[in-house]
N, C-alpha and C positions, 0 to 999 in steps of 0.2 A: 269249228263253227262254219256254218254252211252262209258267206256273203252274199244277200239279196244284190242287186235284180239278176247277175248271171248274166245279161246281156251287157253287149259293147256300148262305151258313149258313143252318137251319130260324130261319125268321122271317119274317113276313108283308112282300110286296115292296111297297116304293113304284111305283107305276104311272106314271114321266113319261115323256111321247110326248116324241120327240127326236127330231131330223132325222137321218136316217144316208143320205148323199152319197154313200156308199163301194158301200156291198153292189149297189143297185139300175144302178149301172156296171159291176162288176167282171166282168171277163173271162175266165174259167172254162170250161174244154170239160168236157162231158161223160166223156172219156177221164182227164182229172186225177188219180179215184177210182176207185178199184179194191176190189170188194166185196173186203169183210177188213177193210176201212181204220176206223181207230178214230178220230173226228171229234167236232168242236164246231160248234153253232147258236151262235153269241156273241146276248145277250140283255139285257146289262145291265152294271151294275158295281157287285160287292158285296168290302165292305172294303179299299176304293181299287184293286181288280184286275177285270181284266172277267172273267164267269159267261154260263156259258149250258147247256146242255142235248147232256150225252157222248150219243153215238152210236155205233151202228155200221152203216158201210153194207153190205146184204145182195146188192142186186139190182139190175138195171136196172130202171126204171120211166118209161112216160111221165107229163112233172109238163101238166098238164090246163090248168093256172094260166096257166102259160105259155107251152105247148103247145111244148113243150123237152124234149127228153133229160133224166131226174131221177135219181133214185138213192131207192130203197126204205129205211127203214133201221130201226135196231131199239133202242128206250129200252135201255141194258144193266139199267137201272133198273123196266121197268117199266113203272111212269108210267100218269097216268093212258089215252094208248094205246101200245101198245108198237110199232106200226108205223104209218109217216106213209113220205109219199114227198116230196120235195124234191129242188128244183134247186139245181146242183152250186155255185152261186154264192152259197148260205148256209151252208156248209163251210168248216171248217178242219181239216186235217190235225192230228193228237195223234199217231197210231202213229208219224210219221216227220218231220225236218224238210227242210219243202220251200222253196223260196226264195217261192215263191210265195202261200203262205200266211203265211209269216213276214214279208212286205210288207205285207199287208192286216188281219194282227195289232198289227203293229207304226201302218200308219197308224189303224185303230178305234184306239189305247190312246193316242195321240198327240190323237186329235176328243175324245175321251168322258173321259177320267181328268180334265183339266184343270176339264170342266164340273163335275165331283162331286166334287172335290176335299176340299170341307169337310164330304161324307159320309160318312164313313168307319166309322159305323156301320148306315149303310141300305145295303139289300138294292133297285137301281134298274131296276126292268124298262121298257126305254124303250118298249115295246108296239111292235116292229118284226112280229111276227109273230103269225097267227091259223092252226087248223088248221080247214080246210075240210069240210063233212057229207060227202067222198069221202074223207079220212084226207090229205090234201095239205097240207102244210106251207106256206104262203105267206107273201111279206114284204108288206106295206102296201101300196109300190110297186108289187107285180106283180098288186095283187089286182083282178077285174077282176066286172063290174056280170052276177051267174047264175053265178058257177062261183067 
């Protein structure tokens, strides 16, 4: 089951860089999301559940990062920018449940909960993701040396 809100409680995040095995393989087409689709960046794990950053995706976009079919998408929040473009392989599905999101939720909560188990007060941003000076949402993994 997919736990609402997805966002952290206001409180300043702990910053631990943390291996993530999962995202940087996972096999995701371009076709998966469909603009409309109401989605999650997973980014951490605040009060023993993983947090990350609600979306929505708008458009097609090329991601530069990785020079792959992306997807546009829009902070519903805001946010410091309200539109970043990412590849479809830092998404999870929230509008609907898809088996295929619900495997790659279900394995993140299986890697990440165990390690922070006795956190359950901190707010843990494992720094998988930077946004790039062209608004491109990148994971650590994909980031590459000028772009």
């Amino acid at each position: 089951m997919i736990p609402p809100p997805w966002t952290p409680p206001p409180s300043t995040p702990a910053f631990a860089p943390t291996s993530d095995p999962l995202t940087p393989t996972r096999d995701i087409t371009h076709q998966h999301f469909q603009a409309g689709d109401q989605v999650v960046v997973l980014k951490g794990v605040a009060g023993g559940e993983l947090w990350g950053t609600e979306m929505r995706v708008v458009a097609p976009s090329w991601h530069t990062p990785t020079d792959e079919d992306g997807w546009r998408l829009r902070d519903a929040t805001g946010g410091a920018q309200t539109y970043i473009t990412a590849h479809p392989r830092y998404l999870v599905h929230l509008s609907r449940r898809c088996p295929d999101c619900l495997i790659y939720l279900r394995a993140m909560e299986d890697h990440l909960l165990p390690k922070y188990a006795g956190h359950d007060d901190a707010l843990v941003d494992c720094g998988w993701y930077t946004t790039t000076a062209l608004g491109q949402l990148v994971h650590v993994a994909d980031t590459r040396g000028g772009r």
